[in-house]
N, CA, C and O atoms as a Tripos MOL2 file, in Angstrom:
@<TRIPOS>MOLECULE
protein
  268   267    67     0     0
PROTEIN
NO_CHARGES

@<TRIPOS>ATOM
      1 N          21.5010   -8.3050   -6.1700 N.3       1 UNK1
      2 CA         21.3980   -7.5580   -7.3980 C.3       1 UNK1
      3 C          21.3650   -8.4970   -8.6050 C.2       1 UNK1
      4 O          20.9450   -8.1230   -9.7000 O.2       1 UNK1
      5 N          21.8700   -9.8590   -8.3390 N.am      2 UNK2
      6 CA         21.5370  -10.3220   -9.6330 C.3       2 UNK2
      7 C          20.4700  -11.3750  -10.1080 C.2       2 UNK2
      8 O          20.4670  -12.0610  -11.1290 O.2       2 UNK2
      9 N          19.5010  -11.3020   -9.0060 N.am      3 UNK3
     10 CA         18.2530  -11.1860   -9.2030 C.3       3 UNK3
     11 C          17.7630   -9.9890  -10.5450 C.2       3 UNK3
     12 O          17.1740  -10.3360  -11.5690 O.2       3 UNK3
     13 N          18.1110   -8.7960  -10.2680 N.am      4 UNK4
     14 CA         17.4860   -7.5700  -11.1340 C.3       4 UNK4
     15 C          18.1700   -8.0940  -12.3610 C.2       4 UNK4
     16 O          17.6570   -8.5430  -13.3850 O.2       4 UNK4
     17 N          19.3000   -7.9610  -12.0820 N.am      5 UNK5
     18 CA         20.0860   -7.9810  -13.3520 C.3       5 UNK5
     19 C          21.7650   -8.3020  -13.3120 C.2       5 UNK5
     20 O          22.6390   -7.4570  -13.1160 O.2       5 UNK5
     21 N          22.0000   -9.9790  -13.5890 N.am      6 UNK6
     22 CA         23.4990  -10.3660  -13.4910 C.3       6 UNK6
     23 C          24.4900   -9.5650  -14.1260 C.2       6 UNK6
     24 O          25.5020   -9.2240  -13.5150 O.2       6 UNK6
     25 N          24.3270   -9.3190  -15.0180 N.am      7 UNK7
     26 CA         25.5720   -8.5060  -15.7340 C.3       7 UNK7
     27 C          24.8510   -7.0160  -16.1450 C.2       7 UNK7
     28 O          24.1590   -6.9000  -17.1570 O.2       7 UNK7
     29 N          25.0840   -6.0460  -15.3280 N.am      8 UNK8
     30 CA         24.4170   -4.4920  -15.5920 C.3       8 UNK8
     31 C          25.6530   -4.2250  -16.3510 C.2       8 UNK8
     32 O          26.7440   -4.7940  -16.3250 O.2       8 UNK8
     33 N          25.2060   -3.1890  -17.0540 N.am      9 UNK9
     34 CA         26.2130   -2.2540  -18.1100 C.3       9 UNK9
     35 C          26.8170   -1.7130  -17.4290 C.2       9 UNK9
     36 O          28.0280   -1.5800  -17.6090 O.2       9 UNK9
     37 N          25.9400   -1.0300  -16.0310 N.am     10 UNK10
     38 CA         27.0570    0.0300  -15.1390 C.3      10 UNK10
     39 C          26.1950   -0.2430  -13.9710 C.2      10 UNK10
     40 O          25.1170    0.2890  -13.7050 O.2      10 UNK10
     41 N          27.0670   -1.4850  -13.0750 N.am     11 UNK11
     42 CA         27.2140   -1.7090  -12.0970 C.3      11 UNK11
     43 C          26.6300   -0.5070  -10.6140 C.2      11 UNK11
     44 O          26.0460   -0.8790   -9.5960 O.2      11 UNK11
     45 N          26.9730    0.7100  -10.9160 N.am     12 UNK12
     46 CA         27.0270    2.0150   -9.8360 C.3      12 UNK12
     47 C          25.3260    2.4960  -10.5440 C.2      12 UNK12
     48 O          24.3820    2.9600   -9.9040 O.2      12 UNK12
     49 N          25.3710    2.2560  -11.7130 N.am     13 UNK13
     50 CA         24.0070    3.0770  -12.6560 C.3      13 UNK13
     51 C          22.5250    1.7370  -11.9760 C.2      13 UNK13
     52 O          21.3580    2.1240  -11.9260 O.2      13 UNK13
     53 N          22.8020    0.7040  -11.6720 N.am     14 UNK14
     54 CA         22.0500   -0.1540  -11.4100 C.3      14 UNK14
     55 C          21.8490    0.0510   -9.5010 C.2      14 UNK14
     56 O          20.7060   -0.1000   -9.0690 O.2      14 UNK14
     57 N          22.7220    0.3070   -8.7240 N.am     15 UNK15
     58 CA         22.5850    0.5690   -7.6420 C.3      15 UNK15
     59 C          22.0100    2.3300   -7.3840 C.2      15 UNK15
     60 O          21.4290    2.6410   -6.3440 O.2      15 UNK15
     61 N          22.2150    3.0690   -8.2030 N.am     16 UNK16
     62 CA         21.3160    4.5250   -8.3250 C.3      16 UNK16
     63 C          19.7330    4.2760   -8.6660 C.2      16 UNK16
     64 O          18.7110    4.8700   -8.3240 O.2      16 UNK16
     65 N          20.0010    3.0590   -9.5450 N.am     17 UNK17
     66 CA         18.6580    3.2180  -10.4140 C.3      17 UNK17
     67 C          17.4810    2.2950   -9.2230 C.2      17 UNK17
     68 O          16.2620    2.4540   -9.1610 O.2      17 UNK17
     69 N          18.2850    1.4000   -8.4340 N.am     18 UNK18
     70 CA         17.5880    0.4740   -7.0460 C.3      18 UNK18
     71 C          17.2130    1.0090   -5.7570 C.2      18 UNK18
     72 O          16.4570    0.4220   -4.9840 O.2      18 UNK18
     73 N          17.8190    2.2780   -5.5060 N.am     19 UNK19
     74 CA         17.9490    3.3400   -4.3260 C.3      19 UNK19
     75 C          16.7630    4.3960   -5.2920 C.2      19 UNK19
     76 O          16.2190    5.1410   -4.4770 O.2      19 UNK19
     77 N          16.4410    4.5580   -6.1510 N.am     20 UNK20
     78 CA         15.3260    5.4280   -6.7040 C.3      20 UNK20
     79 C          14.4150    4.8480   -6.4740 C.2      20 UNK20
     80 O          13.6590    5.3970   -5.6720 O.2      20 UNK20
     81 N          14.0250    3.6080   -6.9660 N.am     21 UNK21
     82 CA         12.6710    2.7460   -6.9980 C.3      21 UNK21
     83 C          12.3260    2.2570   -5.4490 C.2      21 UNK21
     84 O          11.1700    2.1260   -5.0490 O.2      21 UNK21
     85 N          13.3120    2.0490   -4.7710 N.am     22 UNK22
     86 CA         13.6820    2.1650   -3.3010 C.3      22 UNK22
     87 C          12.4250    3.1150   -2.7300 C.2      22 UNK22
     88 O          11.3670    2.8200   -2.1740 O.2      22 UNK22
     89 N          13.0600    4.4620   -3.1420 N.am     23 UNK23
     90 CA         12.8080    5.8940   -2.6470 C.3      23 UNK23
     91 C          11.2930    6.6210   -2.6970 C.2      23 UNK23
     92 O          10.4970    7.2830   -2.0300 O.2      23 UNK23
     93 N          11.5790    5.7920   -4.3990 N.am     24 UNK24
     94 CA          9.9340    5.7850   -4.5560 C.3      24 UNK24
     95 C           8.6220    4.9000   -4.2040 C.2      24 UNK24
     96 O           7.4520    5.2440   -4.3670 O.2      24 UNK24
     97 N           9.1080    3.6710   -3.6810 N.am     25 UNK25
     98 CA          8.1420    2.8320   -2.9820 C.3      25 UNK25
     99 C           8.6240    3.5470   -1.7480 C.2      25 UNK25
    100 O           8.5460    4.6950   -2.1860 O.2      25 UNK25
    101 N           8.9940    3.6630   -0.7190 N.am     26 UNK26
    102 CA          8.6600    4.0180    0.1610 C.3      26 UNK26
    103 C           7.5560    5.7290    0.3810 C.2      26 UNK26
    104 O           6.6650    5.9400    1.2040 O.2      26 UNK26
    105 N           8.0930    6.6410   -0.6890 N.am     27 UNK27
    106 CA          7.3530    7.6730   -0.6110 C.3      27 UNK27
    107 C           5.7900    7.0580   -0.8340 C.2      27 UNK27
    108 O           4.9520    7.2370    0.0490 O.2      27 UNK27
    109 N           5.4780    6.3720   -1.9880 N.am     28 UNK28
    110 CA          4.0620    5.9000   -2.1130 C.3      28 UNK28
    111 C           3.5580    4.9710   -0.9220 C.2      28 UNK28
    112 O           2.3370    4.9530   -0.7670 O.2      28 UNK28
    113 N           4.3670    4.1600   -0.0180 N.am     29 UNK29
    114 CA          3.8990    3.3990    0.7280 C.3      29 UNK29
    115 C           3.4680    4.8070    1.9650 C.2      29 UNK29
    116 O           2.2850    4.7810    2.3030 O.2      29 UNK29
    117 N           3.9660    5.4730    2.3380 N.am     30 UNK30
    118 CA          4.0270    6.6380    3.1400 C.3      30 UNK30
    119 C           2.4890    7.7410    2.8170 C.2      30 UNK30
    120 O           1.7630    8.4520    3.5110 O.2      30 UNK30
    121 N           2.5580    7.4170    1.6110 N.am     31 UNK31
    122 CA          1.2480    8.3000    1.4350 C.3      31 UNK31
    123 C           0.1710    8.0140    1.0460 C.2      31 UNK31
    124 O          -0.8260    8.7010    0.8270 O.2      31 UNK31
    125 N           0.4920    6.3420    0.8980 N.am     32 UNK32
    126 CA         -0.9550    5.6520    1.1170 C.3      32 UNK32
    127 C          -1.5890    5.6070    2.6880 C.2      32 UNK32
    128 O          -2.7520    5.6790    3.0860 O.2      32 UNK32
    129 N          -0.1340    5.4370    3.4880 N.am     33 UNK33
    130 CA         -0.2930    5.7280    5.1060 C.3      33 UNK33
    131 C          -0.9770    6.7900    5.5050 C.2      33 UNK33
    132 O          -1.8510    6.6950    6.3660 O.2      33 UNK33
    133 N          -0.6240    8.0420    4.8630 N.am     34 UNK34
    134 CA         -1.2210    9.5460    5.2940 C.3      34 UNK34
    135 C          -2.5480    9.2990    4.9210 C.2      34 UNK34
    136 O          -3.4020    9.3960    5.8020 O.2      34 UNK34
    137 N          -2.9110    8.9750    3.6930 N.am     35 UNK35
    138 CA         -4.3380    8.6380    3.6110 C.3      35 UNK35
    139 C          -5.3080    8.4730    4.1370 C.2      35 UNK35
    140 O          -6.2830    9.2000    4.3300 O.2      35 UNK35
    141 N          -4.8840    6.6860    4.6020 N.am     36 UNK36
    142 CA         -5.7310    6.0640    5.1620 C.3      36 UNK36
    143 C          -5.8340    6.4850    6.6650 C.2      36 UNK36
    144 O          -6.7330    6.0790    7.4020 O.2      36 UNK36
    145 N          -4.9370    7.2490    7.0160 N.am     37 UNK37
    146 CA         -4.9230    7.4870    8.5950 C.3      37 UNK37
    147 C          -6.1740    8.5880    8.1930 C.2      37 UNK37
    148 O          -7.1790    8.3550    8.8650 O.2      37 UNK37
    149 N          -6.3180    9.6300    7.3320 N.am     38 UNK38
    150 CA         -6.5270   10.7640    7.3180 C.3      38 UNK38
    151 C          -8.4920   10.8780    7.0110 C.2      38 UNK38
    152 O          -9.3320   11.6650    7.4460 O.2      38 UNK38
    153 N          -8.6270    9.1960    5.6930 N.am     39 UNK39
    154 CA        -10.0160    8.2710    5.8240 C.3      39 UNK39
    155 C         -10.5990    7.9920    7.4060 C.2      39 UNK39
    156 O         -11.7700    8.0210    7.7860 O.2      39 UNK39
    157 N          -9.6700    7.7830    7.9940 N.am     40 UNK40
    158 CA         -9.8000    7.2820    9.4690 C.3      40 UNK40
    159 C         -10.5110    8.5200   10.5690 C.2      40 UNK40
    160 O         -11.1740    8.4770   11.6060 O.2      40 UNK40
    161 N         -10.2000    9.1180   10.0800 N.am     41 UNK41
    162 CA        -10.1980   10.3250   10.7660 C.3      41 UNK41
    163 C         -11.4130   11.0850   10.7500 C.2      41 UNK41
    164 O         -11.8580   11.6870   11.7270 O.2      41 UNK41
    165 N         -11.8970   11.0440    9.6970 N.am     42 UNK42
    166 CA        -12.6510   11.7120    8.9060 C.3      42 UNK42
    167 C         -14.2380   10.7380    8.9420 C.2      42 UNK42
    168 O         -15.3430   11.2600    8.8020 O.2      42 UNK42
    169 N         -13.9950    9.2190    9.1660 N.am     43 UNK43
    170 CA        -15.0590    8.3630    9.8560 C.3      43 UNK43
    171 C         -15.3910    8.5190   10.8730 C.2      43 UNK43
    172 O         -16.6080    8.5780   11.0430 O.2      43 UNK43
    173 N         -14.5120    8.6590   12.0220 N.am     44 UNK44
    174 CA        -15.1120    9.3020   12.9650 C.3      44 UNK44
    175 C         -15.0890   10.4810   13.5540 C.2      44 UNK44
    176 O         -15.2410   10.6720   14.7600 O.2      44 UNK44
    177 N         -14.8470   11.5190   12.4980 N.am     45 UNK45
    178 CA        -15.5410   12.7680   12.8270 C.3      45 UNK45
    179 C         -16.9900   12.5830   12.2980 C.2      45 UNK45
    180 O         -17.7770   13.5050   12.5160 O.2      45 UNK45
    181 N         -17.3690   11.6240   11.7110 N.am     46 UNK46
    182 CA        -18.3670   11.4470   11.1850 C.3      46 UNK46
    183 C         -18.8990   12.4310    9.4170 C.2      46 UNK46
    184 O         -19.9720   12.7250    8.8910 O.2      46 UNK46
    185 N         -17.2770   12.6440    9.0300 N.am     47 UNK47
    186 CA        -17.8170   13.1190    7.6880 C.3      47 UNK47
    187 C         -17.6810   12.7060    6.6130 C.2      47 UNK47
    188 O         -17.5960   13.3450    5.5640 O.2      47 UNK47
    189 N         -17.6320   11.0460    6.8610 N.am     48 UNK48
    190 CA        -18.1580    9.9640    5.5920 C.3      48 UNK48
    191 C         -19.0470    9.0900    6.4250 C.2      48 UNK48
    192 O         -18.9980    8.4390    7.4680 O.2      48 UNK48
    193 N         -19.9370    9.4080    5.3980 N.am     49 UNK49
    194 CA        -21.4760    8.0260    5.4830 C.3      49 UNK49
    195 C         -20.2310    6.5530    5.0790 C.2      49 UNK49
    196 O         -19.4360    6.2950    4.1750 O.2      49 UNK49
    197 N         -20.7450    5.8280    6.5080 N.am     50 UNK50
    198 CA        -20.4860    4.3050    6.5770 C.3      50 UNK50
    199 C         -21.0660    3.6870    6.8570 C.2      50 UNK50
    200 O         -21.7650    4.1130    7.7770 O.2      50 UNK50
    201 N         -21.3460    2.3350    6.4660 N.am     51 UNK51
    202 CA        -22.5130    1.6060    6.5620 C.3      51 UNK51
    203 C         -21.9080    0.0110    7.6620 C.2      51 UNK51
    204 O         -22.1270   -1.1390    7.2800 O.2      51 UNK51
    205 N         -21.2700    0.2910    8.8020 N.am     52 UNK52
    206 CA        -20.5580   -0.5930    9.3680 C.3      52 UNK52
    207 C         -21.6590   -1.8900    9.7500 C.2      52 UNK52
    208 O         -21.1480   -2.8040   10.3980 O.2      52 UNK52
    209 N         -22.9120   -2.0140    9.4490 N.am     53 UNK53
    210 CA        -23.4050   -2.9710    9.6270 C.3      53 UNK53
    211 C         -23.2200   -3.9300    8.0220 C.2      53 UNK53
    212 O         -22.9350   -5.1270    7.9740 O.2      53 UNK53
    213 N         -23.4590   -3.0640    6.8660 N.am     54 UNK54
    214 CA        -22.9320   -3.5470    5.7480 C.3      54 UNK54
    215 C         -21.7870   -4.1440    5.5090 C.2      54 UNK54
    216 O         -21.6000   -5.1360    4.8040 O.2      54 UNK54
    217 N         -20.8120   -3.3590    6.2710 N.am     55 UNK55
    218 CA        -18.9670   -4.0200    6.1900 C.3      55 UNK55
    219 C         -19.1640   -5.4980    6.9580 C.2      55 UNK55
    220 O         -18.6810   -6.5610    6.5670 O.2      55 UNK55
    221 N         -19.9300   -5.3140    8.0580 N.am     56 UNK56
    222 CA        -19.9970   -6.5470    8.9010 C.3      56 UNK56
    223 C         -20.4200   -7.4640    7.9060 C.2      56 UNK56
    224 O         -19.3830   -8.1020    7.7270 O.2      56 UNK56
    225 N         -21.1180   -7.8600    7.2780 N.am     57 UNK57
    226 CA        -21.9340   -8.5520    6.3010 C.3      57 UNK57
    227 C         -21.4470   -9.0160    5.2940 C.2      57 UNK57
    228 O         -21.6750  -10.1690    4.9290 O.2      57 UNK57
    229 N         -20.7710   -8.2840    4.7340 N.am     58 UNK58
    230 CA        -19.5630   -8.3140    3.4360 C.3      58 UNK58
    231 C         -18.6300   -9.5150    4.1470 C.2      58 UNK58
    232 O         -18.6110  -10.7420    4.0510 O.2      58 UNK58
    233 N         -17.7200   -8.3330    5.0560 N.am     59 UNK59
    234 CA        -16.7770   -9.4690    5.7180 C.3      59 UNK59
    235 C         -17.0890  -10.8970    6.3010 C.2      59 UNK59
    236 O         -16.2400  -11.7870    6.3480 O.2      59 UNK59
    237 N         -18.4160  -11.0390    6.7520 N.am     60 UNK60
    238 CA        -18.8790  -12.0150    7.2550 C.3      60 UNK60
    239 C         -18.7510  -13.4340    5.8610 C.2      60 UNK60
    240 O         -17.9820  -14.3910    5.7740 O.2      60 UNK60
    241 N         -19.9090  -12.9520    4.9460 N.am     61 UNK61
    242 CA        -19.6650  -13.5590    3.3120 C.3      61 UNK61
    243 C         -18.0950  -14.1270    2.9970 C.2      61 UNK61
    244 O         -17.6420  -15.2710    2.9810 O.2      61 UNK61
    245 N         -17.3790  -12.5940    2.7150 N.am     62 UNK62
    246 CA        -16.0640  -13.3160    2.2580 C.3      62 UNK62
    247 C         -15.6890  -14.6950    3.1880 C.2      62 UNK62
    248 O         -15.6170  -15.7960    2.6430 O.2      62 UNK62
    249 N         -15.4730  -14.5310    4.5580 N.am     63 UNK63
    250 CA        -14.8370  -15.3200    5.3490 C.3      63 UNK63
    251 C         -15.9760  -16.5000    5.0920 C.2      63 UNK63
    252 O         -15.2990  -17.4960    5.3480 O.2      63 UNK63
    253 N         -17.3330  -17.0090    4.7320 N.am     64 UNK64
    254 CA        -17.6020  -17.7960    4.7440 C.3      64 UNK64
    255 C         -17.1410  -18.5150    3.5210 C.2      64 UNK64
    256 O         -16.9590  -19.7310    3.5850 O.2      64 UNK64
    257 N         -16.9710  -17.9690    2.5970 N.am     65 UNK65
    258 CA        -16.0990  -18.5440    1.2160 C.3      65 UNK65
    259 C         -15.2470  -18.9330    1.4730 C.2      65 UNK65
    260 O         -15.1220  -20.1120    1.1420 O.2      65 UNK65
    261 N         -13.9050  -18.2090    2.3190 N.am     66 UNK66
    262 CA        -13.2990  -19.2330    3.0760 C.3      66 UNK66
    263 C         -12.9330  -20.4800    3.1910 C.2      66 UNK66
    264 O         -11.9110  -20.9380    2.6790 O.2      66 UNK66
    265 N         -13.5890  -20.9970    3.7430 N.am     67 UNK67
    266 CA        -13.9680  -22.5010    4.5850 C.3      67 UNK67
    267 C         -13.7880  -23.5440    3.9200 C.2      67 UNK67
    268 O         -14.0240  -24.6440    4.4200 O.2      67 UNK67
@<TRIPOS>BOND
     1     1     2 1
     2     2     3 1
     3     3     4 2
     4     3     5 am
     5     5     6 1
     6     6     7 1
     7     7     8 2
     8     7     9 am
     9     9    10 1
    10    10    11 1
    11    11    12 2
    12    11    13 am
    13    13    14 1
    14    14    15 1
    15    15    16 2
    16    15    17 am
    17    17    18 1
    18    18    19 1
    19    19    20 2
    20    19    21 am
    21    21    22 1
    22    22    23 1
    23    23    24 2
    24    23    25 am
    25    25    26 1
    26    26    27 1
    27    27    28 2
    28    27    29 am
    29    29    30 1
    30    30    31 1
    31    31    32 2
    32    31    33 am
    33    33    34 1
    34    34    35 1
    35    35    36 2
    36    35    37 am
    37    37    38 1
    38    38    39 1
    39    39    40 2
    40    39    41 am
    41    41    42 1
    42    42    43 1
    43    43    44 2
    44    43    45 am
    45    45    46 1
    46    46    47 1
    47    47    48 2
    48    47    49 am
    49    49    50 1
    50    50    51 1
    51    51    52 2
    52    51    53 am
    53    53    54 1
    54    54    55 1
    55    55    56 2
    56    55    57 am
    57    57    58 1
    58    58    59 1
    59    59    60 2
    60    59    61 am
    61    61    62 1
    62    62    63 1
    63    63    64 2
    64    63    65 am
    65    65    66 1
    66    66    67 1
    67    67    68 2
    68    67    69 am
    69    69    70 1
    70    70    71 1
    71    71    72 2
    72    71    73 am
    73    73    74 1
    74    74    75 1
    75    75    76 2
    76    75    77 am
    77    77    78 1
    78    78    79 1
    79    79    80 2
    80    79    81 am
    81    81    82 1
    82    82    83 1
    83    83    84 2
    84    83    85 am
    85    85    86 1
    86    86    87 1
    87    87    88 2
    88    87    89 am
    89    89    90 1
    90    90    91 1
    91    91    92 2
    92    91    93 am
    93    93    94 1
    94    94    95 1
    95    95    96 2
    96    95    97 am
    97    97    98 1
    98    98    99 1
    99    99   100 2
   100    99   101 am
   101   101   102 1
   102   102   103 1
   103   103   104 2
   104   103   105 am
   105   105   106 1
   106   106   107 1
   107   107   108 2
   108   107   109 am
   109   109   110 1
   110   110   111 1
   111   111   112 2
   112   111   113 am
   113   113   114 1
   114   114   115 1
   115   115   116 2
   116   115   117 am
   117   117   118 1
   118   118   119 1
   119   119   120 2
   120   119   121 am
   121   121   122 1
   122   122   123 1
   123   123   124 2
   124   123   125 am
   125   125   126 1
   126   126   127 1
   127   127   128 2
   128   127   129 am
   129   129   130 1
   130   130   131 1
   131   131   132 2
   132   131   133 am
   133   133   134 1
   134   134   135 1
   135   135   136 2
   136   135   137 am
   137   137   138 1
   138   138   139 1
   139   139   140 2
   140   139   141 am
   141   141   142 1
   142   142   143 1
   143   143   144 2
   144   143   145 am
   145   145   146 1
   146   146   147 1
   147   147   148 2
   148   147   149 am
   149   149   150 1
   150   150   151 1
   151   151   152 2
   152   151   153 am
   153   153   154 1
   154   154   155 1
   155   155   156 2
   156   155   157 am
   157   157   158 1
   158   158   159 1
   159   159   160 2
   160   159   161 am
   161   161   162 1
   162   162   163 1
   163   163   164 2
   164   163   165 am
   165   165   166 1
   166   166   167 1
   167   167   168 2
   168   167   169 am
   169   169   170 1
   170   170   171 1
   171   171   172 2
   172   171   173 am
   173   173   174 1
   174   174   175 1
   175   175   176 2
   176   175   177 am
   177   177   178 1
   178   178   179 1
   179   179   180 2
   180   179   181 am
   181   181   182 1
   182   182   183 1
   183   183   184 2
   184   183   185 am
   185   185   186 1
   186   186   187 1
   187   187   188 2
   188   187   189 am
   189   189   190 1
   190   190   191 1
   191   191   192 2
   192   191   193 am
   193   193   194 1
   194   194   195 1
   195   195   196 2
   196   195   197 am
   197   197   198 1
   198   198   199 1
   199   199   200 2
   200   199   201 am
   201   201   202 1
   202   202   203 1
   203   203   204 2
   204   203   205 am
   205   205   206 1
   206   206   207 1
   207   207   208 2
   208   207   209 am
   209   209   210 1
   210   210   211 1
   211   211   212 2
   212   211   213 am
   213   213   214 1
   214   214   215 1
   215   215   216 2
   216   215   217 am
   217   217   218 1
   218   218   219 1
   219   219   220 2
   220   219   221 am
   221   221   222 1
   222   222   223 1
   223   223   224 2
   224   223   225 am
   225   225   226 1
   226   226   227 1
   227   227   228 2
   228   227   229 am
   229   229   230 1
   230   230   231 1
   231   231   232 2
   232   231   233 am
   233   233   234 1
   234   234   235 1
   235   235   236 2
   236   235   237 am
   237   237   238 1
   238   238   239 1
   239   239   240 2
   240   239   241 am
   241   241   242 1
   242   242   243 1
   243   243   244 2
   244   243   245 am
   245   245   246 1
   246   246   247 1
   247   247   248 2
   248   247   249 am
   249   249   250 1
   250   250   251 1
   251   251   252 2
   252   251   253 am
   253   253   254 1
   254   254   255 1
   255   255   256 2
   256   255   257 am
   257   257   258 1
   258   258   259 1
   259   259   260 2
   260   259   261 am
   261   261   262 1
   262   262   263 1
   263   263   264 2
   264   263   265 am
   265   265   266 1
   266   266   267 1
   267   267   268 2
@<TRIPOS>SUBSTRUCTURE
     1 UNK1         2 RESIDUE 1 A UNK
     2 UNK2         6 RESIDUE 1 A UNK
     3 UNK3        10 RESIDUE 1 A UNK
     4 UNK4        14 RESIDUE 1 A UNK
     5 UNK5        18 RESIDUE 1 A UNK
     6 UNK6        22 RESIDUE 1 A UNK
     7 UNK7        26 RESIDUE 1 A UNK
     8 UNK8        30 RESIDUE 1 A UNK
     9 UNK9        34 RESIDUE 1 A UNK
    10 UNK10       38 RESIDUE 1 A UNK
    11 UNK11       42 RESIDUE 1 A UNK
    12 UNK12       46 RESIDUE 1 A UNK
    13 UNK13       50 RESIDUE 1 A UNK
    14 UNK14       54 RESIDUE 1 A UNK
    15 UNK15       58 RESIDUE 1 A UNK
    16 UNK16       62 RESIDUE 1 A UNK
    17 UNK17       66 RESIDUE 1 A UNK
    18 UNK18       70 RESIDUE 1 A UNK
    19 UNK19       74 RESIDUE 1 A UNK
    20 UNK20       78 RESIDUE 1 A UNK
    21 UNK21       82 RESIDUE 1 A UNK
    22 UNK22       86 RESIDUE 1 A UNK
    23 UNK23       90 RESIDUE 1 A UNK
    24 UNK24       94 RESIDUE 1 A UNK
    25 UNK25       98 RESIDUE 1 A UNK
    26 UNK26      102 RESIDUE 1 A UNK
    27 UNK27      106 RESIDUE 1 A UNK
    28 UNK28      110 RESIDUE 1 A UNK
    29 UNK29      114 RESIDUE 1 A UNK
    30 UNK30      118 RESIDUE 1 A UNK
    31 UNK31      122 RESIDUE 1 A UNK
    32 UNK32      126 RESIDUE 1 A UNK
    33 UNK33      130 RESIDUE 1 A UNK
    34 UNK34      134 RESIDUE 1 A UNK
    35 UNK35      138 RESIDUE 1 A UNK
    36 UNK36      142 RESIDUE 1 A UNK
    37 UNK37      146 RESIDUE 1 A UNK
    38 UNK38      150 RESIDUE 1 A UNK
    39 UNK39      154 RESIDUE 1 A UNK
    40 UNK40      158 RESIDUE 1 A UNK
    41 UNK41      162 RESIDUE 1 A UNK
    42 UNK42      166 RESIDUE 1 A UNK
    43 UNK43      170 RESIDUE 1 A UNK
    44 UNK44      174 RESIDUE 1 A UNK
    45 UNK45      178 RESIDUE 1 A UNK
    46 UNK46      182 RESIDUE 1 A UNK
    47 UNK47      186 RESIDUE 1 A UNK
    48 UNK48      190 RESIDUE 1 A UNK
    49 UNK49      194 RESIDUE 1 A UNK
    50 UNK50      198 RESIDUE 1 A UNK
    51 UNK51      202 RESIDUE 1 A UNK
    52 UNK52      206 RESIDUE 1 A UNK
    53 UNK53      210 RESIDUE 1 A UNK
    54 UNK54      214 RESIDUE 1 A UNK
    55 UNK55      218 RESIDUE 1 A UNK
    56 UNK56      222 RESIDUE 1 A UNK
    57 UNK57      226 RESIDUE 1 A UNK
    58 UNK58      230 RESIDUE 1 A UNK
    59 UNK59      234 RESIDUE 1 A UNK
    60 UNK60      238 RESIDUE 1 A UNK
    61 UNK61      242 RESIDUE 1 A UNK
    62 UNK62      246 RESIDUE 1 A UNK
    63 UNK63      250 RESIDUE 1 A UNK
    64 UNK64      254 RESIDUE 1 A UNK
    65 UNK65      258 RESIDUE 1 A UNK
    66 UNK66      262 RESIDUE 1 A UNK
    67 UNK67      266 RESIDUE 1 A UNK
């Protein structure tokens, strides 16, 4: 905690306020999860146009920058 903050005003108000931001990264990490599972899903039902020879290509590029 005293990383965040060595001397808090209220000690108990700084551990409420770390268990919120806590609470709330995990809810957002969770529903970026539902998401992307849900993107996933939805590729291969086939009801998003993907261009997986394009991704190949892209990714190929980046990784040659790489090097």
């Amino acid at each position: 905690m005293n990383s965040v903050d060595p001397a808090p005003a209220s000690r108990s108000r700084l551990i409420r306020d770390l268990a919120l931001k806590g609470a709330e990264v995990t809810r957002d990490e969770e529903e970026r999860r539902r998401r992307g599972i849900e993107t996933l899903k939805r590729l291969a039902r086939g009801e998003i146009d993907y261009d997986f020879e394009a991704v190949r290509q892209i990714h190929a590029e980046r990784e040659a920058g790489f090097e």
